[in-house]
Biotite code that builds the C-alpha atoms (Angstrom):
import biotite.structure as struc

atoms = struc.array([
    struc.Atom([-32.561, 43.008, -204.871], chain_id="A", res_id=1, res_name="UNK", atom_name="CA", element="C"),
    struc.Atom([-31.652, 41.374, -207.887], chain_id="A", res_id=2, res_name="UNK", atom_name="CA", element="C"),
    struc.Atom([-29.721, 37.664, -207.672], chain_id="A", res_id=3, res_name="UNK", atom_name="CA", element="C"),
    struc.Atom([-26.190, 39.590, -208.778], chain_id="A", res_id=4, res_name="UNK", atom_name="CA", element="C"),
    struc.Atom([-26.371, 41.450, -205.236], chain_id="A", res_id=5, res_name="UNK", atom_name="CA", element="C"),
    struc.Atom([-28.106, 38.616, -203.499], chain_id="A", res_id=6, res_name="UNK", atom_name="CA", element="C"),
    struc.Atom([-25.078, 36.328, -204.557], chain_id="A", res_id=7, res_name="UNK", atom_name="CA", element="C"),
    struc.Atom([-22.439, 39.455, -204.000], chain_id="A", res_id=8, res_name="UNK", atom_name="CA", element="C"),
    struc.Atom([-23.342, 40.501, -200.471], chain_id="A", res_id=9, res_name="UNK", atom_name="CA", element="C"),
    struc.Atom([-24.281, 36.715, -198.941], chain_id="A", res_id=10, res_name="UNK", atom_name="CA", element="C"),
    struc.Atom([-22.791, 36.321, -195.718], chain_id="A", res_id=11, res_name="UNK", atom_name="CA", element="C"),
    struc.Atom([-22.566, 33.780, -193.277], chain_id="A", res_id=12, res_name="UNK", atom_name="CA", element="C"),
    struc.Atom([-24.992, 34.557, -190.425], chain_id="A", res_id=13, res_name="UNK", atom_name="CA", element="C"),
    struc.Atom([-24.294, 32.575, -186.830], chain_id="A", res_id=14, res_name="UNK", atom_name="CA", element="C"),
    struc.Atom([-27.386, 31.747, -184.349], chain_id="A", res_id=15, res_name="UNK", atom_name="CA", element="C"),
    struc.Atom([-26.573, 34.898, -182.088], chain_id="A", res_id=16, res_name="UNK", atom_name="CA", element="C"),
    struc.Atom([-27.145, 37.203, -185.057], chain_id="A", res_id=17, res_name="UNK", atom_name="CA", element="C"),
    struc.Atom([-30.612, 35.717, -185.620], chain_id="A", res_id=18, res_name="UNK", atom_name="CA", element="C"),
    struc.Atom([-33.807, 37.374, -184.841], chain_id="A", res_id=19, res_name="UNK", atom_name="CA", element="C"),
    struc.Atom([-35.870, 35.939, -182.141], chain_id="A", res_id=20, res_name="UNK", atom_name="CA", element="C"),
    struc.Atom([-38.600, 35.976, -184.294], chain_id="A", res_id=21, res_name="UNK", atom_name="CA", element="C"),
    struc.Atom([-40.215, 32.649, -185.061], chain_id="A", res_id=22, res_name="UNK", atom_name="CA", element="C"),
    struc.Atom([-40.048, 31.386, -188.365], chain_id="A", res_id=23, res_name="UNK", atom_name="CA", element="C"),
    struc.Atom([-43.576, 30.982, -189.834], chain_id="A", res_id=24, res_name="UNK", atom_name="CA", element="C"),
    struc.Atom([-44.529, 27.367, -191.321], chain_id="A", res_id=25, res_name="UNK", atom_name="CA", element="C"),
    struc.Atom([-45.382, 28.723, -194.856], chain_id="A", res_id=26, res_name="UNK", atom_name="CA", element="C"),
    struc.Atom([-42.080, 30.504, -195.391], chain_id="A", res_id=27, res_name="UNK", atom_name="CA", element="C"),
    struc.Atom([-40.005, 27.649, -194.120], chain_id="A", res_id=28, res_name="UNK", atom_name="CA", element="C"),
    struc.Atom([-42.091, 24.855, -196.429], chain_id="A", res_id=29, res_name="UNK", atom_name="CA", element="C"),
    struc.Atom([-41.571, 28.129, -199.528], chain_id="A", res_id=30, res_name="UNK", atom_name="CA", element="C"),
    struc.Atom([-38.001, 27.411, -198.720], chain_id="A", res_id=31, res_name="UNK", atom_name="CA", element="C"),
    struc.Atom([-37.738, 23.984, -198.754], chain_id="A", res_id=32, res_name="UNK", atom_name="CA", element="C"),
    struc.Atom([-40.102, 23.611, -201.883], chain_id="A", res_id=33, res_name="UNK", atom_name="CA", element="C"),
    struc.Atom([-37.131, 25.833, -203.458], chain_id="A", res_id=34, res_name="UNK", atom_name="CA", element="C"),
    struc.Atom([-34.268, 23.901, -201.986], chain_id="A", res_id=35, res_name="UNK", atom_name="CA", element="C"),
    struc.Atom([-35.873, 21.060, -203.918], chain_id="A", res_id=36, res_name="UNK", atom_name="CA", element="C"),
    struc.Atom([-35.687, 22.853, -207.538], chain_id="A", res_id=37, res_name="UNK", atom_name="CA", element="C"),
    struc.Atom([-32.536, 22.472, -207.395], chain_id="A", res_id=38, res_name="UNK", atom_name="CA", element="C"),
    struc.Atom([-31.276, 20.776, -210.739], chain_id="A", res_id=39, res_name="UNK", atom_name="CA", element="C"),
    struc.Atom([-29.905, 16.884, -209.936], chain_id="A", res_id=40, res_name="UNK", atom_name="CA", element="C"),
    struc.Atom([-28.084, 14.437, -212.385], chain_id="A", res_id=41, res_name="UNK", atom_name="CA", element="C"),
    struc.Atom([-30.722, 12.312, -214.483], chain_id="A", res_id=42, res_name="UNK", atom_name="CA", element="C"),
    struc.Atom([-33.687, 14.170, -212.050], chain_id="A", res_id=43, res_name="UNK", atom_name="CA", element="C"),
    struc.Atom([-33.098, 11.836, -208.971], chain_id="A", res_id=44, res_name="UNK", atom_name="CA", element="C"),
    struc.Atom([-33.125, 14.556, -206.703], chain_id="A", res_id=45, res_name="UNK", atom_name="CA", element="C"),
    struc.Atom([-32.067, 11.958, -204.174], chain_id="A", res_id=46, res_name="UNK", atom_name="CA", element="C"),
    struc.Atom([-32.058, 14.360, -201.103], chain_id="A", res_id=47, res_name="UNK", atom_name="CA", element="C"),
    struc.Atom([-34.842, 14.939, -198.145], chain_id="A", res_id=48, res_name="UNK", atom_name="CA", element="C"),
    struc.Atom([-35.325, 17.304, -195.527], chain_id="A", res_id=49, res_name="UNK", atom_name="CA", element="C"),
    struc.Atom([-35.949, 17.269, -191.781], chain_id="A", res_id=50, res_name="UNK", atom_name="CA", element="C"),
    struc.Atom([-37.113, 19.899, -189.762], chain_id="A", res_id=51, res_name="UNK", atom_name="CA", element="C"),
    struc.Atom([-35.944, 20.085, -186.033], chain_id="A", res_id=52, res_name="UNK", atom_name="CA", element="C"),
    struc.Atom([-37.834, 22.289, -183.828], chain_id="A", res_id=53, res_name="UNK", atom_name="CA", element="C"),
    struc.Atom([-38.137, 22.168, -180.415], chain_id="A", res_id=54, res_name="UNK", atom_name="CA", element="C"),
    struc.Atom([-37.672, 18.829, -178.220], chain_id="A", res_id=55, res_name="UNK", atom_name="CA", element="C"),
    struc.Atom([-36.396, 17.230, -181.010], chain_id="A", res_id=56, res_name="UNK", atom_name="CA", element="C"),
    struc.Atom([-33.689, 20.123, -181.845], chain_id="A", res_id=57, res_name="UNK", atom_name="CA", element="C"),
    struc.Atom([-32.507, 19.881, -178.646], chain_id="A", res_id=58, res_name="UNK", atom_name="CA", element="C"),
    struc.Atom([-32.018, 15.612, -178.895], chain_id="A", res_id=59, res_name="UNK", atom_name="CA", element="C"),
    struc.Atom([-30.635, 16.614, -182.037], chain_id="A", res_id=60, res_name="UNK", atom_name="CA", element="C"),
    struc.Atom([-27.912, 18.834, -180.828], chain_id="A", res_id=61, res_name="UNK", atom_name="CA", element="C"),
    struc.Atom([-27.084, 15.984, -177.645], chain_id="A", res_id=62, res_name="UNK", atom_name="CA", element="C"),
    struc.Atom([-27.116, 13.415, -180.733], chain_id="A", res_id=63, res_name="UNK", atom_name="CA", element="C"),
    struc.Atom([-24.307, 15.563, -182.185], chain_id="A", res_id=64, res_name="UNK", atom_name="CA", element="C"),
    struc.Atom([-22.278, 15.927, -178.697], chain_id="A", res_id=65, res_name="UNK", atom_name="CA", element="C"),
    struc.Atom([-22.219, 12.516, -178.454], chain_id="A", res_id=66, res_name="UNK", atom_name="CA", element="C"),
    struc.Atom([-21.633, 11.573, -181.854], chain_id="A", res_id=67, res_name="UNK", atom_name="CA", element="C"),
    struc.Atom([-18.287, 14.291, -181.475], chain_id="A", res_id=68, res_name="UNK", atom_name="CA", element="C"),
    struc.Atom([-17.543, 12.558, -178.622], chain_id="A", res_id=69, res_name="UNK", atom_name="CA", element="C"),
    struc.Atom([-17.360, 8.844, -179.342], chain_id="A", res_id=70, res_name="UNK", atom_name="CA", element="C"),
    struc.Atom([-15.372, 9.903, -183.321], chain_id="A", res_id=71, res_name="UNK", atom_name="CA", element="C"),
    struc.Atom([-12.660, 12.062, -180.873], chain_id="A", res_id=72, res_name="UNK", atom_name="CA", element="C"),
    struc.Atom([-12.789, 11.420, -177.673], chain_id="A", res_id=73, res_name="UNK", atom_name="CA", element="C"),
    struc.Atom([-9.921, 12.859, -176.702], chain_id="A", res_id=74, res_name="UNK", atom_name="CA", element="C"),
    struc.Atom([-10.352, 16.209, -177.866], chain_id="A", res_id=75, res_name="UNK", atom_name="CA", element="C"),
    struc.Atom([-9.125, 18.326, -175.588], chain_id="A", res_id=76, res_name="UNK", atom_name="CA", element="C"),
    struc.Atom([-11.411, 21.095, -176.750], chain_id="A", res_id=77, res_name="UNK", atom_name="CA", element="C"),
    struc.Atom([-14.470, 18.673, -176.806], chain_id="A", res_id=78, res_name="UNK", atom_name="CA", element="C"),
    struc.Atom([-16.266, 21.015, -173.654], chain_id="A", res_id=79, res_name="UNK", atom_name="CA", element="C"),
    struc.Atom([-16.112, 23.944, -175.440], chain_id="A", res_id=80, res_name="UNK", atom_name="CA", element="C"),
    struc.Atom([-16.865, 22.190, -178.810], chain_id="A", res_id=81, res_name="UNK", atom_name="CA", element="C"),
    struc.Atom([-19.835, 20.528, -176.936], chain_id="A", res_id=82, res_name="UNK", atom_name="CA", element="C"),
    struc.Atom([-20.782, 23.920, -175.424], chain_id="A", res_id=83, res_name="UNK", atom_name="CA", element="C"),
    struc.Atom([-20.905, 25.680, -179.055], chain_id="A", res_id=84, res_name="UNK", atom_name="CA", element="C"),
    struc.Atom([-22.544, 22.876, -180.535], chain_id="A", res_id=85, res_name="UNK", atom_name="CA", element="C"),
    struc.Atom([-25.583, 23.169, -177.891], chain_id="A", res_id=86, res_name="UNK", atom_name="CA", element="C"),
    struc.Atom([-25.946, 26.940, -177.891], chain_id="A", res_id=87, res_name="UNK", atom_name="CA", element="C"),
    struc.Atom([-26.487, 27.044, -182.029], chain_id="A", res_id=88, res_name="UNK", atom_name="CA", element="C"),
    struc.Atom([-28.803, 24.531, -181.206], chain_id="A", res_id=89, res_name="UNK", atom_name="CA", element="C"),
    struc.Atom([-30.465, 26.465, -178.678], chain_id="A", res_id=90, res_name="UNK", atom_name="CA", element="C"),
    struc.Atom([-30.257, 30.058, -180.296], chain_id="A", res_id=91, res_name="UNK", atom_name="CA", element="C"),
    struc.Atom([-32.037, 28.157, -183.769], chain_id="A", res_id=92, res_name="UNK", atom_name="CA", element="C"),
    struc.Atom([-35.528, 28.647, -183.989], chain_id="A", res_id=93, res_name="UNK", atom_name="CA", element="C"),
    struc.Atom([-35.241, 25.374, -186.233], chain_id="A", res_id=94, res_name="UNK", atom_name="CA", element="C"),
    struc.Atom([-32.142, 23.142, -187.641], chain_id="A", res_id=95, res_name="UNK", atom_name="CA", element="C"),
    struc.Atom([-32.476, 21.958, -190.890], chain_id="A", res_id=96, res_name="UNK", atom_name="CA", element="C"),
    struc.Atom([-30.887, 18.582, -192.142], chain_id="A", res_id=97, res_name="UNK", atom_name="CA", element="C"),
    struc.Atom([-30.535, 17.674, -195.091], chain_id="A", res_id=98, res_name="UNK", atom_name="CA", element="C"),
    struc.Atom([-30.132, 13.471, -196.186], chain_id="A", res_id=99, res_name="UNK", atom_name="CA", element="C"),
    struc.Atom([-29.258, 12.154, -199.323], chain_id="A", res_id=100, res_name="UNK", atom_name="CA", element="C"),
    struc.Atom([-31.031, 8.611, -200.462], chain_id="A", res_id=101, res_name="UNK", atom_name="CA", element="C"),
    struc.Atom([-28.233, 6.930, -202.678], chain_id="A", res_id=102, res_name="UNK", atom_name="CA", element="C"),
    struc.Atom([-29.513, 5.748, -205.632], chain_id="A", res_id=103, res_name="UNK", atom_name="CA", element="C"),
    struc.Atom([-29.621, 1.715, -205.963], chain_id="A", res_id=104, res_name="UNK", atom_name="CA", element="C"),
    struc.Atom([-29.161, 1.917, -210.092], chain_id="A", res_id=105, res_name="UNK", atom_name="CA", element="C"),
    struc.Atom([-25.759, 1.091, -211.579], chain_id="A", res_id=106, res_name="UNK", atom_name="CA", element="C"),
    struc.Atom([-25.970, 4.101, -214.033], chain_id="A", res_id=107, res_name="UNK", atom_name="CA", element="C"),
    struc.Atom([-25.937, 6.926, -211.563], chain_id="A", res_id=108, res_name="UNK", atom_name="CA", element="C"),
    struc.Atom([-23.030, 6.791, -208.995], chain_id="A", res_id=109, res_name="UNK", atom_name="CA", element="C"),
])
């Protein structure tokens, strides 16, 4: 498929649609080593990437209930918010964040 129909035809895709197929270690680093090509002002490509799998996805995804919890606590939808927020994390095979290491030089902003 060329990158016109790749681009044309993208949709978003939510954790029940997945596969329950795991997601080998060389495609996922392919991936990421692309994800890093990605063109950056004056080459500081300032971001990183972490790779939750596991244990650590699911303190991840209690790190984010929490975190939705103590920013609105009185959310009246914060169960179901807190429910949805657990299942995607529980339905990934992986969760991938991405960080961005501000540059300390006063040229770039």
């Amino acid at each position: 498929m060329d990158i016109n129909k790749l681009i044309a035809f993208r949709r978003a895709v939510y954790p029940s649609q997945f596969n329950k197929g795991e997601i080998d270690k060389a495609t996922l680093d392919q991936l990421l080593e692309n994800a890093n090509m990605a063109p950056t002002h004056k080459m500081t490509q300032p971001w990183f990437f972490k790779v939750y799998k596991n244990k650590a996805k699911a303190r991840l995804g209690q790190a984010m209930v929490q975190a939705m919890e103590a920013h609105n606590p009185d959310d009246p939808r914060f169960d179901f918010k807190k429910k949805k927020t657990l299942e995607k994390c529980r339905l990934s095979n992986c969760v991938l964040g991405i960080f961005m290491k501000r540059s300390t030089a006063v040229s770039i902003p």
